[in-house]
N, C-alpha and C positions, 0 to 999 in steps of 0.2 A: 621647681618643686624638688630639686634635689636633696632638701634635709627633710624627705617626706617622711624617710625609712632610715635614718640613721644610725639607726643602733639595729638592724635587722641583718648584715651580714656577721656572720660567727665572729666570735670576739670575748676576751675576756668578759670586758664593758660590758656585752650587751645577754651574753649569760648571765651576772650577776643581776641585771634590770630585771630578767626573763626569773631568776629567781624571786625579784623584789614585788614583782609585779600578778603576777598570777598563779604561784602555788600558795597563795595565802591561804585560799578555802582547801582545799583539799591537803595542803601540809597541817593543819589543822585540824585535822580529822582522829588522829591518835588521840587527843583529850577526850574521845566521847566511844567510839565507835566499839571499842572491846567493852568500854563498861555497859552498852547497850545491848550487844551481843548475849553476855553473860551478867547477867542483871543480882542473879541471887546466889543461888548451890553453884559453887564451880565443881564442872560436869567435866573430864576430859573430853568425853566424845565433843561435848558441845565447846571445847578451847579448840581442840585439833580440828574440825570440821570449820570452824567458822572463822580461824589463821587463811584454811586453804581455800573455803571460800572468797576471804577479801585478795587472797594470791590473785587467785583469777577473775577478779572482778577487775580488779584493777590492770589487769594483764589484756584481756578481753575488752572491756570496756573504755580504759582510759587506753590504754597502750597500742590496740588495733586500732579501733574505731576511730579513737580522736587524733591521736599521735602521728599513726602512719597514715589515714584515710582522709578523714575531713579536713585535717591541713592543707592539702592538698586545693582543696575546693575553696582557694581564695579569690577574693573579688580586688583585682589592682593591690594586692599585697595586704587585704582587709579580710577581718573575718569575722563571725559572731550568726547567729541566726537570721537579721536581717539581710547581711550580708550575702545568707546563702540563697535569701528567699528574692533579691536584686537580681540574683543569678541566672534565676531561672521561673519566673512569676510569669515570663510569658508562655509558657508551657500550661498555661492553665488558672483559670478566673478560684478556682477552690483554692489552692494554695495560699490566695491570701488568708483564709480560715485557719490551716496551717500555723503561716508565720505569725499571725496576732493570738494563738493557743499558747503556741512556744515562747515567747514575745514576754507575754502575760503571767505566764509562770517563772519565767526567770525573776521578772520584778518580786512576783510574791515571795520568791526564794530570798530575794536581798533584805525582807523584811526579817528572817527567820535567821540568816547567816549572822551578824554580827551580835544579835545576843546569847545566844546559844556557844558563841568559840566564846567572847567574854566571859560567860557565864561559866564557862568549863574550865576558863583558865583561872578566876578570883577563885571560883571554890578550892582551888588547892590551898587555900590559906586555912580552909577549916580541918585539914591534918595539922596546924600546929596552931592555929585558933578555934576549936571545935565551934564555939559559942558567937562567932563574929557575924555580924548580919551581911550578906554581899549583895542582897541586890540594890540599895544605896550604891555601892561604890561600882555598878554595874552601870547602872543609869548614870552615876557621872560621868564615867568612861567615855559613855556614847554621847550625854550631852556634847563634852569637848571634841568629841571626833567630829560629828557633826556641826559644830560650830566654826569646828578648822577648816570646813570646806569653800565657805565662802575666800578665802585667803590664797585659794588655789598649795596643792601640797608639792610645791618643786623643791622646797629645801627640804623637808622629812624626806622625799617620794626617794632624794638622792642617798639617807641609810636606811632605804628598805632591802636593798641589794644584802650590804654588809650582815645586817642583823636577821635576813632569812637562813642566810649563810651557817651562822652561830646558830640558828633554833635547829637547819637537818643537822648540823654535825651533834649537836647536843641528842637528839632523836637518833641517832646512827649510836653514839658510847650510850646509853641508856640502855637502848635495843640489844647490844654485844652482852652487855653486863647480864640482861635478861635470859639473851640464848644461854650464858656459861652456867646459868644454875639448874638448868634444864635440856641440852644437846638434842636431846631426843625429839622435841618439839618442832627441832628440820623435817621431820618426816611431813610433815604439814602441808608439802609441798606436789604431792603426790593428790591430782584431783579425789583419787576414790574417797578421801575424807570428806570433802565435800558435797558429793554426792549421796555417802551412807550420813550426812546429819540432814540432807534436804528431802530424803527418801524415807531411809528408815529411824531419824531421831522421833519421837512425839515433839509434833507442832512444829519440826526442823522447818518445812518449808515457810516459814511464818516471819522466820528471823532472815530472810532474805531484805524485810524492811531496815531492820537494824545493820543487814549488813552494805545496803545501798550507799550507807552512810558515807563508805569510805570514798565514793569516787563523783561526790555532787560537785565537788569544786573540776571536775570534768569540764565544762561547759565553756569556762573562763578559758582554757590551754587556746581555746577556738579564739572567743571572743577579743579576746588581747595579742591575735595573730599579728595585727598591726603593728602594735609596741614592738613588739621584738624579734619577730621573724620567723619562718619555719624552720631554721638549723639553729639558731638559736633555743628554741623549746625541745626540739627532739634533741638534740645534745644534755642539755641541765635538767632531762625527766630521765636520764638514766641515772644520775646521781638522784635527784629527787626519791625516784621511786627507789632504790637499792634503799635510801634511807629511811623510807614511811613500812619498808618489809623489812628491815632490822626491827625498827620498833615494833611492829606487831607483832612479830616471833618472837621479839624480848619480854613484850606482856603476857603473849603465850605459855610463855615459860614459868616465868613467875605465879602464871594463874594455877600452869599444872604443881610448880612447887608445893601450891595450899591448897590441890583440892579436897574437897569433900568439907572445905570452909562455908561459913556464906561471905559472901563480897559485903553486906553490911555499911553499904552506902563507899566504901573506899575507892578509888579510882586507882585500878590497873597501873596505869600511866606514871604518877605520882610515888606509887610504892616503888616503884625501881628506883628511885631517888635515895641517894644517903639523908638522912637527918637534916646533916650541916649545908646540903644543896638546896634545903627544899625551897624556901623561899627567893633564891637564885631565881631557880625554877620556874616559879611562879611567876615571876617579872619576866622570865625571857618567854613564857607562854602568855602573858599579858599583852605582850610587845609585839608579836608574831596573830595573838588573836584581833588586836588593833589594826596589821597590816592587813590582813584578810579580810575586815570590814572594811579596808578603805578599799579594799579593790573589787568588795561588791557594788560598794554605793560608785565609786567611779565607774562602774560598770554599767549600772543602772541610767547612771546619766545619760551614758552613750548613748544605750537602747533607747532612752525617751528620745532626743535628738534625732536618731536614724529613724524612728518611728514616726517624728515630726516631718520628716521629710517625705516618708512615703503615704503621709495624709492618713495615720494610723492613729494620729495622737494629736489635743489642742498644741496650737501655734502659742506654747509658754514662753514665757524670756529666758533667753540664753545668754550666760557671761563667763566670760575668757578670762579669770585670775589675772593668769600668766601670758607668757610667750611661749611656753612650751606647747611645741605641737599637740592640735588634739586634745589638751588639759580641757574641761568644759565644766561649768557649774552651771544647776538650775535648780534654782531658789525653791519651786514649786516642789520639785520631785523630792529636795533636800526635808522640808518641811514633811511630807507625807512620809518620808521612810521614817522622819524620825519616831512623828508620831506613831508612828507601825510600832517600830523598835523599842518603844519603852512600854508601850499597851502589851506587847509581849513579854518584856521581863514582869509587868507588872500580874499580869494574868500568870503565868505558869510557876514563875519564882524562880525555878532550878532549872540548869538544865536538862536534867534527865525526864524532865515533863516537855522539855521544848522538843525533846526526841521524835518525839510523838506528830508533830506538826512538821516537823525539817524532814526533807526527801518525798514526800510524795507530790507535791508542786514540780521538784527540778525531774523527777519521770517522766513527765507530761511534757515537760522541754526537751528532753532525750530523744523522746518518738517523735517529735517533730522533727526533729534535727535530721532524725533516721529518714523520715517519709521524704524532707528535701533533698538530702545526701541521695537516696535512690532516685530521684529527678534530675541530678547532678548530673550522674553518674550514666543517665540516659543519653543526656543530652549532651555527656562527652563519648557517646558511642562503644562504651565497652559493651563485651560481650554479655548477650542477654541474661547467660545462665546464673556469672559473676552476679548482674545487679539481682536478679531472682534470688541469690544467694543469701547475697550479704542481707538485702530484704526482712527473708525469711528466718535467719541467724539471727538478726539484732532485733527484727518482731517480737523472737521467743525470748530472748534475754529480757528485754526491756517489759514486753509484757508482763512477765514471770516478776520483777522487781512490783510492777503497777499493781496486780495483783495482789503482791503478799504489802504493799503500803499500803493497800486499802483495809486493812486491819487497823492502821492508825487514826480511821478517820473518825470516830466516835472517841477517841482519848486526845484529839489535838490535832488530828489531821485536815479536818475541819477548817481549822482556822487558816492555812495557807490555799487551803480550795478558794474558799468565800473572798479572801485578797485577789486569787486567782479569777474569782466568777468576775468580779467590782471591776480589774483593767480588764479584762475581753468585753464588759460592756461596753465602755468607756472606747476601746479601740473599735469594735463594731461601730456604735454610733456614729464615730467622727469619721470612719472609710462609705460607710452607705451614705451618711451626710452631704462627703463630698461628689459622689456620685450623683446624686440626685442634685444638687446645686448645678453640676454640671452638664446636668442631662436637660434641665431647665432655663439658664442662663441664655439670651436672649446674642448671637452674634447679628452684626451687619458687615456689608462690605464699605471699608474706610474710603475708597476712590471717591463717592460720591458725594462725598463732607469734606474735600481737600481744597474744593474752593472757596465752601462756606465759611473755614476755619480761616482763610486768608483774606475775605470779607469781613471777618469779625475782626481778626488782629487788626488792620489797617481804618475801622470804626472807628472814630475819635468821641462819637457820642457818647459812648460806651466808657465809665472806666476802668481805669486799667488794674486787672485782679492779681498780675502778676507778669515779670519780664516772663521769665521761663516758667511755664506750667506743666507738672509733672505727673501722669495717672500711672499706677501699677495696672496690669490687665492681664487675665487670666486668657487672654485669645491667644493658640497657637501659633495660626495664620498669619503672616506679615499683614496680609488682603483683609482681617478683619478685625472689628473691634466691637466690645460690649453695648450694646444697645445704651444700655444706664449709664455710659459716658457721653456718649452722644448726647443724651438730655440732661445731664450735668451742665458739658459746657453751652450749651444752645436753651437751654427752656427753664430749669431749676432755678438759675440767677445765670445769665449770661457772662461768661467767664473772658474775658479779652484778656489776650496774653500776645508776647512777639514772636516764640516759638513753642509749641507746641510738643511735650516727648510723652510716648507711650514706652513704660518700661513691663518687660515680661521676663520672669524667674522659671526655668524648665531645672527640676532636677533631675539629674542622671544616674543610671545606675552605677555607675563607678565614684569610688569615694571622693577624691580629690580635685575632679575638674575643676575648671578655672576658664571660662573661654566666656567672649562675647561678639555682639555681632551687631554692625550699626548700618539701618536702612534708610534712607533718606528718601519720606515719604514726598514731601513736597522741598525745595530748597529755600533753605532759609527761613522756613516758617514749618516744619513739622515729620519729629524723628522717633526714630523707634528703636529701641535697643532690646536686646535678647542677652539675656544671661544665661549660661549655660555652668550650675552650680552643684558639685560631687554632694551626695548624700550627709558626707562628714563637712562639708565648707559651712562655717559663719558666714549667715544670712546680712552681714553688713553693707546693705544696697545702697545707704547714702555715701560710703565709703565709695566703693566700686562706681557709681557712678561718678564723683567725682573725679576719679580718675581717670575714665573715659571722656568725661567733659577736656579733662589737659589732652591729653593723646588727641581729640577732634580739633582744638582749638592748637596743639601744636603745631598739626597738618594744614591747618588753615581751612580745614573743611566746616569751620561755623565760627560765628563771631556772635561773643556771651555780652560784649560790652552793652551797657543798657542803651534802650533807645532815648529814655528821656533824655531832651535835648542838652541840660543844664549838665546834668553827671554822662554825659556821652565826652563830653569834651574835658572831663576828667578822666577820661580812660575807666570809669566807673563798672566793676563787673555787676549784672544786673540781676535781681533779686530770684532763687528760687523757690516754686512754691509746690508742696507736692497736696495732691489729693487721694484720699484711699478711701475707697466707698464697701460699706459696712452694712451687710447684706442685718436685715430683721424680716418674722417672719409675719406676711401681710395678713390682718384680718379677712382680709376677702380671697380664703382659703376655703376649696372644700373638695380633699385629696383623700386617698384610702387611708383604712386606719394604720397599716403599719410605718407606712411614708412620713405619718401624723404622730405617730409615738415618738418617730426616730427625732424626727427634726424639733419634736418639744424640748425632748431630751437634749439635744444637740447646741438649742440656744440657752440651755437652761443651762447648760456645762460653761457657755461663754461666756457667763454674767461673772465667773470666778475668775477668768484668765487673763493677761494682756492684751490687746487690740492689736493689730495686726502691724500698726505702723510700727510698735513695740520691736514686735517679731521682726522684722523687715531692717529693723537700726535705723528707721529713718530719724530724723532730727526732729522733736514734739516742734520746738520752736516755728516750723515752717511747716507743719501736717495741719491739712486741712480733711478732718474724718466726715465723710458724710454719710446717711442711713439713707439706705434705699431699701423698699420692700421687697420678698423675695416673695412672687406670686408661684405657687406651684401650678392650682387651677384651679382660674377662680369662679367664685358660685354665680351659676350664668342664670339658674331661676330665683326669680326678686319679683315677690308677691305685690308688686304695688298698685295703691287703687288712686283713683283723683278721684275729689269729690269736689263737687260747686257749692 
């Protein structure tokens, strides 16, 4: 696994990535964030307070917390929320409530993220098309974005670097040209503005919503720790942010140039454009707003994957584009953002109405990140007062943000809540599901079936259902195995096979593992294999088995040649057959009502999803699905009468 991290030690290369790849959202944030700020009358108090506002929001927020702090707090050179919730989940059974809050909000955020930067960057066409309709060419945007993801994005993904590049420096000369018409607008820099518009402006503390804006794409610096490194991101966020604080002090400027104006729908942004740039402009904010949505939704993927792993989320199908590490499509998650994505442009139009619904979802991701970070931070032994601190610091920050966004939840905020409520049910269901499946799944001990298994194989009454017979099994124990497989091969239809494998998938908290482990339960007639599979590894078991079959059969430790006599003497390798048994939920149930909500919900989810051998990579060709009932407890009074 040494090209895990390849581009993670400091390096031209792997800056430019770190550019291409994670400041999309929050380099994006100048299209929106002052014209949200200052919506109508430009007010100095309300240009000069809410410049030094986002100074230190983004100083505070993105540059303490995330930059210097949570970095820190990687899992095997990994990061993101799940990531931190791997870390430390055994610290406590709540934190999964936690991580599937935070989880869940991110998702809803990647609904809101790409129409909203699209949408901020077409309408700059209507300074020199007033009359031009955008949301068509908004929705076609995303159609194609969205479409390009099955394709996997390794040849685009390689000028995101270049072309992030071109939008801060175009952001940096924008932002200069801005301060020069107005100097005086450095004073911005000095909290007390900040504090006399949160304090003494009317309604100042309100616009804390508006001003959240600028540092949602925060979350990403974390969650794409992987891609490109800790010195790689704290390196290219000092140019980053030098350029996203030119530009705000250049819109700064230009706003105090004209106040006592109304803003009259114009965008900040845009005005500090010559003429003859504007449409430039427009295309390299198009270009830079398309990179920002692809590194939501490749964002989003991740999280579903990491979430599949920790039994947070349906076992959907997962597909690998490319060869590039890490790359991951899923079909399912692709279809639901999109449909999100265009229900969104189509509901609000503009985006100065999507304003309304962006940032109060990715707050809710903030405090989680907070509440784990302070678990982190526990369980790396700092000093008490330190995590009490940091705690109680980024409580009141983050509160104070949650707070003044819950003003937007009756004009739009609403709508990324309700995204938000739909995956936390969705992840609740499938984690209590799995618990409870597990809490009820039925073990024995295998020793006492090792003869019967080799009575059956050597039956000739019996035909033969398969050389090699293959069960996946949820038993940790070497010593045990599923009751419902034991009446698989012995009572359901009697399964004769020559050897016998029980395969078991253990995910681990660290991303990349790769190990297995082979026990040879009886010789020559019945094996057991153990995978041992990192949270981010492709679930490809027919692969990986296979591979273990050469490596056993290299060592001479089992012999695959079939036994039929005719193809034995062709050196014939002998047929595999796998079974995967496909729990349904038994009529002759009668459990508490909430165990009976979850678990309706739960198969009611699966009727939409993959089957497991899907999940699994196994080959359909040779799966054999079988449904077995899952009895929770079943109804033991049964009114019956005989009559003569």
């Amino acid at each position: 696994m040494d090209s895990k991290h390849s581009h993670t030690a400091v390096s031209g290369a792997g800056l430019l990535i770190a550019l291409g790849i994670i400041y999309g959202d929050i380099g994006t944030s100048p299209l929106y964030v002052m014209k949200a700020i200052v919506p109508g009358l430009i007010d100095p108090r309300l240009v000069y307070g809410g410049i030094s506002c986002v100074l230190w929001t983004l100083t505070l927020q993105t540059t303490v917390k995330y930059v210097l702090l949570t970095l820190n707090a990687d899992n095997n050179g990994e990061g993101g929320i799940f990531s931190l919730y791997a870390l430390v989940r055994r610290r406590g059974a709540w934190l999964s409530a936690v991580a599937i809050i935070g989880g869940a909000a991110l998702l809803a955020d990647g609904v809101i993220t790409p129409p909203i930067s699209v949408s901020s960057a077409i309408e700059g066409l209507q300074a020199v098309y007033p009359s031009i309709p955008t949301v068509p060419i908004v929705i076609a945007i995303l159609l194609g974005l969205f479409f390009m993801q099955s394709f996997g994005t390794q040849i685009v993904g390689k000028a995101f670097g270049p072309m992030m590049l071109v939008w801060f420096s175009m952001l940096a000369i924008l932002g200069i040209k801005g301060v020069a018409m107005h100097p005086e607008i450095l004073r911005a820099i000095n909290p007390v503005y900040a504090y006399e518009l949160l304090v003494q402006y009317p309604g100042g503390f309100w616009l804390l919503g508006a001003v959240f804006l600028c540092t949602t794409g925060a979350e990403a610096l974390y969650s794409d720790l992987g891609h490109c490194g800790k010195g790689n991101i704290r390196i290219s966020w000092i140019f980053v942010k030098t350029c996203l604080l030119l530009n705000y002090f250049g819109q700064g400027g230009w706003l105090v140039a004209h106040q006592g104006e109304q803003l009259d729908g114009r965008n900040p942004f845009y005005e500090l454009m010559p003429p003859w740039f504007l449409l430039i402009g427009v295309g390299i904010a198009t270009i830079a707003a398309i990179i920002a949505s692809q590194a939501l939704i490749t964002g989003s993927f991740t999280l579903v994957a990491e979430a599949i792993r920790l039994n947070m989320w349906p076992k959907v199908k997962l597909n690998y584009p490319t060869d590039v590490k890490g790359q991951l499509f899923v079909p399912s998650m692709n279809r639901l953002l999109l449909l999100g994505c265009v229900g969104v442009v189509l509901y609000f139009q503009k985006s100065e109405n999507m304003e309304a619904a962006y940032g109060l979802a990715i707050t809710l991701t903030m405090m989680m990140t907070t509440i784990l970070l302070t678990m982190w931070l526990r369980a790396k032994r700092v000093a008490t007062p330190l995590v009490y601190g940091f705690a109680i610091v980024y409580g009141l920050i983050e509160g104070s943000f949650l707070v003044a966004n819950l003003i937007k939840f009756p004009h739009g905020g609403w709508v990324s809540l309700a995204i938000g409520a739909a995956l936390i049910g969705v992840m609740y269901v499938w984690l209590k599901a799995f618990y409870i499946k597990r809490r009820l799944t039925e073990f024995v001990r295998l020793q006492p079936y090792v003869d019967a298994l080799k009575q059956l194989s050597d039956d000739e009454s019996i035909p033969k259902y398969a050389t090699h017979l293959v069960f996946m099994t949820s038993a940790e124990r070497n010593s045990e195995i599923e009751q419902k497989i034991i009446y698989s091969i012995f009572q359901k239809r009697p399964k004769r096979a020559d050897i016998y494998w029980f395969i078991h998938v253990e995910t681990t908290d660290e991303p990349y593992t790769m190990e297995y482990k082979v026990t040879e339960v009886a010789k020559d007639d019945v094996f057991r294999i153990n995978f041992r599979l990192g949270f981010r590894v492709q679930q490809r078991i027919n692969l990986y088995f296979r591979k273990v079959i050469e490596d056993l059969v290299r060592n001479k430790e089992v012999d695959i040649t079939s036994r039929y006599e005719s193809l034995s003497k062709q050196h014939v390798t002998g047929d595999f057959r796998f079974v995967v048994l496909q729990k349904f939920l038994s009529v002759e149930n009668d459990f508490p009502t909430m165990e009976k909500l979850v678990m309706q919900a739960y198969f009611y989810i699966r009727q939409f999803i993959a089957s497991e051998d899907q999940y699994f990579g196994l080959d359909t060709s040779s799966v054999k699905v079988e449904k077995v009932p899952l009895v929770i407890a079943p109804a033991r009074e049964v009114a019956l009468k005989r009559i003569i």
